[in-house]
C-alpha positions as CSV (number, residue, x, y, z in Angstrom):
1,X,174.6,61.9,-183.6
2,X,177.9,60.7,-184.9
3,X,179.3,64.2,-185.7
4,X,178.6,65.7,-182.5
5,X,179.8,63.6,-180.2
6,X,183.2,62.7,-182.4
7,X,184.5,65.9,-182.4
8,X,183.3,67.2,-179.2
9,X,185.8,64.1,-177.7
10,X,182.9,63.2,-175.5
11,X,181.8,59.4,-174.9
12,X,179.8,58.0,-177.9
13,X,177.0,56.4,-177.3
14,X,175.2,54.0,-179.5
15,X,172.6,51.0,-180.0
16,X,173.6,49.3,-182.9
17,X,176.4,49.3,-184.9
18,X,179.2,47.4,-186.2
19,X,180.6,44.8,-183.5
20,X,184.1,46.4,-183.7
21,X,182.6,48.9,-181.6
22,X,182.3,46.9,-178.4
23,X,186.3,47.2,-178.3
24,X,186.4,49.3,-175.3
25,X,190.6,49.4,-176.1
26,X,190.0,50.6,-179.2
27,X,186.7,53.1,-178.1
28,X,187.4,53.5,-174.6
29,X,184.8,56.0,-174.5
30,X,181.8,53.9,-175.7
31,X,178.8,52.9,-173.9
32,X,176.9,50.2,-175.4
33,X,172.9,50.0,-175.0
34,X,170.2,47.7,-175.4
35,X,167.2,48.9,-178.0
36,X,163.9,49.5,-176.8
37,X,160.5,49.1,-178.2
38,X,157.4,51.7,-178.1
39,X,155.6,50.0,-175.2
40,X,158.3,49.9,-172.9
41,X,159.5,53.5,-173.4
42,X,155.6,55.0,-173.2
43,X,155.5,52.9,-169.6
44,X,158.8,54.0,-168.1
45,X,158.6,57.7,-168.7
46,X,156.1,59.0,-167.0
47,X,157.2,56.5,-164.1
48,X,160.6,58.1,-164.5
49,X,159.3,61.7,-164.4
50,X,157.0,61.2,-162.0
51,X,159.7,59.9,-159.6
52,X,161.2,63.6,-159.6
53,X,158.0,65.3,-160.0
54,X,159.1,66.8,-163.5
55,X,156.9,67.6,-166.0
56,X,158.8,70.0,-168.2
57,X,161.2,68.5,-170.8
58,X,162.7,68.9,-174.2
59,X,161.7,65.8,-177.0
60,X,164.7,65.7,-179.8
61,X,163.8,63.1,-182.4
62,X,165.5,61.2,-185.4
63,X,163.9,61.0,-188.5
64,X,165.5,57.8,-188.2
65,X,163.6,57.0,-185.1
66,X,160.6,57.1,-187.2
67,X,161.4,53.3,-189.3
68,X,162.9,50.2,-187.9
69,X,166.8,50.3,-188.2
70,X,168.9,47.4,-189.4
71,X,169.7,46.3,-185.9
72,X,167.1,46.8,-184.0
73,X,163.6,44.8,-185.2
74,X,161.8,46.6,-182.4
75,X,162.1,50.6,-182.4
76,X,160.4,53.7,-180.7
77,X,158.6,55.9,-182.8
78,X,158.8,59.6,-181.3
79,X,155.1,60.5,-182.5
80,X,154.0,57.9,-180.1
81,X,155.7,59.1,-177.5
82,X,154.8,62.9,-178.4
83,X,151.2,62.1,-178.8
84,X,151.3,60.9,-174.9
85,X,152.9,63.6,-174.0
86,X,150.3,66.1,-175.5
87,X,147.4,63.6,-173.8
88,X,148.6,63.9,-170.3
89,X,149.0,67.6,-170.7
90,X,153.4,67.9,-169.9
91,X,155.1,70.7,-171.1
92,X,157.3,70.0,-173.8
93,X,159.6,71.5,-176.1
94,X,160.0,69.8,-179.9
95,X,162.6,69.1,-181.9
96,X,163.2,67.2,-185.1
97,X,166.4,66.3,-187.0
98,X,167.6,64.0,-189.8
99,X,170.4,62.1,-189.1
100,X,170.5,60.3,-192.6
101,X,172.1,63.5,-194.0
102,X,175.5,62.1,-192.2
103,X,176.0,58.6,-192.7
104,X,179.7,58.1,-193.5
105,X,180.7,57.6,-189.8
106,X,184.0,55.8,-190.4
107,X,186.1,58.9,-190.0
108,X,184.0,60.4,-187.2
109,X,184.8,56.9,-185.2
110,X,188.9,57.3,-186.5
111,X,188.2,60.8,-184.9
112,X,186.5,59.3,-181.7
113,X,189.0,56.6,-181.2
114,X,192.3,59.1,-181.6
115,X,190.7,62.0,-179.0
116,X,189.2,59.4,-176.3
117,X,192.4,59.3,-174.2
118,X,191.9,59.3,-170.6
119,X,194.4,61.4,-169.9
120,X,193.5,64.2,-172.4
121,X,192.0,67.5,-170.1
122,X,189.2,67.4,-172.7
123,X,188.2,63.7,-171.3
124,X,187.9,65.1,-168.2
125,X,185.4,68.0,-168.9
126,X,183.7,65.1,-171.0
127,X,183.5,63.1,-167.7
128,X,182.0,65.8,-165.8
129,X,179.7,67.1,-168.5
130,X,178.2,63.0,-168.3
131,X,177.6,63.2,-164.7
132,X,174.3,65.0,-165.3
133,X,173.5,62.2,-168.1
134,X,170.6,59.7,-167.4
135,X,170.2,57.2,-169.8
136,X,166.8,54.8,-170.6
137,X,168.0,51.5,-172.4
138,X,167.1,48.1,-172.3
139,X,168.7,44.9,-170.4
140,X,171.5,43.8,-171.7
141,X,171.7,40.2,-172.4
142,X,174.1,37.7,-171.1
143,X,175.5,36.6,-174.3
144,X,178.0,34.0,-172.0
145,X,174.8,31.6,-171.7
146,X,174.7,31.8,-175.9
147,X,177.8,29.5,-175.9
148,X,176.2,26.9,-174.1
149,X,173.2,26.4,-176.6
150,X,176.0,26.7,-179.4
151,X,177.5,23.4,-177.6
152,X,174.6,21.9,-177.4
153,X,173.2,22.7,-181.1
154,X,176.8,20.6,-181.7
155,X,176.1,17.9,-179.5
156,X,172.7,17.3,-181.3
157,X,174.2,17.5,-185.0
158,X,176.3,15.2,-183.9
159,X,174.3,12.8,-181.5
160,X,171.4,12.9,-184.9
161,X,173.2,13.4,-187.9
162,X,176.8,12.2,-187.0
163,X,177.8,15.6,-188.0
164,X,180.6,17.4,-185.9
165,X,181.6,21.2,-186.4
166,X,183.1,23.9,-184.8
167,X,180.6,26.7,-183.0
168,X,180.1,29.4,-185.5
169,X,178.1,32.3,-185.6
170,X,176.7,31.5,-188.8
171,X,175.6,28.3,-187.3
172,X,174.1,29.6,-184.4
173,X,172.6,32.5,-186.0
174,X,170.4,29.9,-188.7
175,X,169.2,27.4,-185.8
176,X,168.8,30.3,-183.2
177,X,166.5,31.9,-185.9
178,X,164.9,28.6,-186.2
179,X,163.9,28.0,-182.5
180,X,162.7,31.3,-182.3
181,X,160.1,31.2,-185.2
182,X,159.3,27.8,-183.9
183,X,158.9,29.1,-180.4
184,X,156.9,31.7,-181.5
185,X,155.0,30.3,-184.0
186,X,153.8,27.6,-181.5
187,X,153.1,30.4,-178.8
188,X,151.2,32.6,-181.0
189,X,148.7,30.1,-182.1
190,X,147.8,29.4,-178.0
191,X,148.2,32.7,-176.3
192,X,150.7,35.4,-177.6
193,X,149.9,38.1,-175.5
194,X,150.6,38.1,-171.8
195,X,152.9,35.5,-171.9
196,X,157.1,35.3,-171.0
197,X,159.2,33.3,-172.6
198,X,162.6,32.2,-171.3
199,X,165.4,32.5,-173.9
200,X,169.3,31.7,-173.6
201,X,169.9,35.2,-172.8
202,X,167.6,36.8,-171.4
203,X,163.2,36.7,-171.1
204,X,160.9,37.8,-173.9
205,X,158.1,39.4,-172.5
206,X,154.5,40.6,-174.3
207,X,151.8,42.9,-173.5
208,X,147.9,42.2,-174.4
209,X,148.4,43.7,-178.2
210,X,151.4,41.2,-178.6
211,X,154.4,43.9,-178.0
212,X,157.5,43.7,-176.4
213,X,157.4,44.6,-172.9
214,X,160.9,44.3,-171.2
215,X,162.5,46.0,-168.4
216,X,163.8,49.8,-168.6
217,X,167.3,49.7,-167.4
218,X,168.4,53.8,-166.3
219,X,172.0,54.3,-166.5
220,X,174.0,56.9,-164.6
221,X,177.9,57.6,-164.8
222,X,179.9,56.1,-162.0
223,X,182.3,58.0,-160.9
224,X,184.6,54.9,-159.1
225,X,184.5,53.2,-162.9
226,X,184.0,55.9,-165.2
227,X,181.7,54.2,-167.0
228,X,177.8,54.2,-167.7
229,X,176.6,51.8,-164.9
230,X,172.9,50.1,-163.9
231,X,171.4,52.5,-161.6
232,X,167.9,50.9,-161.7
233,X,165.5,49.3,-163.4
234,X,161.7,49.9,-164.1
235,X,159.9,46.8,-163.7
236,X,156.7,46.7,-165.5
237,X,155.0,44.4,-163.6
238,X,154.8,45.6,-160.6
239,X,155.0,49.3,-162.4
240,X,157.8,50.0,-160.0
241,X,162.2,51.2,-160.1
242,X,163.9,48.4,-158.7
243,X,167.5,47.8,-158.1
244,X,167.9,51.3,-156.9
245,X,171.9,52.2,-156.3
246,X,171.3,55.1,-154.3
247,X,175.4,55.8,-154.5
248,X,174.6,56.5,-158.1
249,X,171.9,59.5,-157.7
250,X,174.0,62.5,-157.2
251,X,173.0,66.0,-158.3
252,X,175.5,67.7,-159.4
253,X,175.9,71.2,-157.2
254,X,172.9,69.6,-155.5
255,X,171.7,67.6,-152.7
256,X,168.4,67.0,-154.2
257,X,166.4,66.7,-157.9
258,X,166.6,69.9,-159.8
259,X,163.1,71.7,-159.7
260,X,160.6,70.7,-162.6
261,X,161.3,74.4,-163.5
262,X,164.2,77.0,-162.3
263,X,162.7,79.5,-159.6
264,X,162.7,82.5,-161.6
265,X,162.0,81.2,-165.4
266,X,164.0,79.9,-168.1
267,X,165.1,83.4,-168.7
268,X,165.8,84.3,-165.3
269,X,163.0,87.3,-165.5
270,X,160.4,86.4,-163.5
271,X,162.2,87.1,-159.6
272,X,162.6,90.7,-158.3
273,X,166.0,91.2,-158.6
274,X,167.0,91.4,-154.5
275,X,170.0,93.8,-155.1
276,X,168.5,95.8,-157.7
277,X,165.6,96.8,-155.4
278,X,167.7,97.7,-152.1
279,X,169.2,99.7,-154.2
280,X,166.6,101.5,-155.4
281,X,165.4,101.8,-152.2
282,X,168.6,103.0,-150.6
283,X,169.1,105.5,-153.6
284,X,165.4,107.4,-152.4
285,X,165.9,107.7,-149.0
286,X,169.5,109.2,-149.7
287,X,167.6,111.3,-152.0
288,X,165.2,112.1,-149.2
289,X,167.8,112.5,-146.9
290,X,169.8,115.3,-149.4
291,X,166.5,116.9,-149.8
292,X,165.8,117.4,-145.8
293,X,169.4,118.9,-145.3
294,X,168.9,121.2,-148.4
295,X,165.8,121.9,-146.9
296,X,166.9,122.6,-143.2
297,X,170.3,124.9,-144.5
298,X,167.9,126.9,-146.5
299,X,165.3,127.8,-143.6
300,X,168.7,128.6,-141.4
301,X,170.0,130.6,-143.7
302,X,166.7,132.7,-144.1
């Protein structure tokens, strides 16, 4: 949704992508995200609905959503999650569209990057429009810890081979990629499924089929930073939100959840209109009233 939310000027939000984009100078605006994978999604919804008591919602999906992207191995098909929804019998409302029709996104990020000034009024309706935005996204990993296994991918060349370079990530990326398919590889043929394995920067953690199963961070805006912040996390071991900042879940023009569906209908048609009716009412016994005088002057003037 490149086009929409560069020339609304509202943040951009985004799980992949070029790492130029992490330059919150440059893109003050963005907020970046961890991917997800079927499993964890298809756990943490209902959870997540059921925590409000909503069952109603609208289900937008990507075309893209449909095939693993480039950055993101691990991807949630909306079929999956549709099919659920149908099975548990929630109220839905389905959309499809095909984001592969706009790919040149270079000038929508120049656009972006030139209209996401703080100061700008049309920020500020931005801000306030993203008070009412929850976000689902993974845990983001601690990428500091990565330069500590770079050091000591160093130490080793050089400890082994007598070789001595410089951390790189072209290094790091061919021996990281070669302790993971050796970890995994070694895991697999014991016991894939059910199992956690501690990483660098964060835990890898599999269901009994084998699949990703990681926590579901929720992300609301904070009004102190102005910035997408952790307001819990669904844990799927316990099947539980944890990690709850309660200063982060406001309702806007509220004090509590909005209902799973507005009091009188989407269209506003299914309430007796409390105005309409006293008028009514008021209108007939005037009309009464008119009648009785009209009534009474008659008989006295016979």
């Amino acid at each position: 949704m490149h086009e929409p939310g560069a020339r609304s000027g509202r943040p951009f939000t985004s799980t992949g992508g070029d790492s130029k984009l992490t330059n919150r100078k440059r893109y003050p605006t963005m907020t970046i995200t961890s991917p997800l994978a079927g499993a964890d999604v298809l756990a943490a919804i209902p959870a997540f609905l059921q925590k409000f008591n909503w069952r109603t919602l609208s289900l937008m999906c990507d075309f893209m959503s449909q095939s693993p992207g480039l950055s993101n191995f691990y991807f949630t098909r909306c079929n999956e999650i549709r099919r659920y929804l149908i099975a548990h019998h929630y109220d839905h409302f389905y959309l499809q569209f095909d984001s592969t029709k706009e790919r040149a996104s270079t000038g929508y990020l120049e656009e972006l990057r030139n209209r996401s000034r703080r100061h700008q009024p049309k920020f500020q309706i931005a801000r306030r429009a993203y008070r009412s935005l929850i976000v689902l996204t993974g845990v983001s990993p601690t990428w500091k810890l990565i330069k500590n296994l770079t050091k000591s991918i160093a130490r080793t060349a050089t400890a082994l081979y007598n070789f001595t370079y410089s951390p790189e990530d072209e290094v790091f990326a061919e021996n990281y990629a070669v302790l993971l398919s050796g970890l995994a590889t070694t895991s697999f043929m014991t016991k894939f499924a059910n199992r956690t394995f501690s990483f660098a920067e964060r835990n890898y953690t599999t269901d009994s089929t084998g699949s990703k199963i990681n926590p579901v961070v929720v992300l609301r805006l904070d009004p102190m930073t102005e910035a997408m912040a952790q307001a819990m996390v669904f844990d799927h071991l316990s099947e539980e939100f944890q990690h709850i900042r309660n200063d982060l879940w406001y309702w806007v023009n509220r004090s509590s959840p909005p209902p799973d569906r507005p009091p009188c209908g989407y269209s506003n048609d299914q309430c007796e209109t409390s105005g309409v009716g006293q008028g009514i009412v008021i209108g007939l016994l005037i009309t009464f009233i008119l009648l009785l005088l009209l009534a009474a002057g008659i008989t006295l003037y016979l």
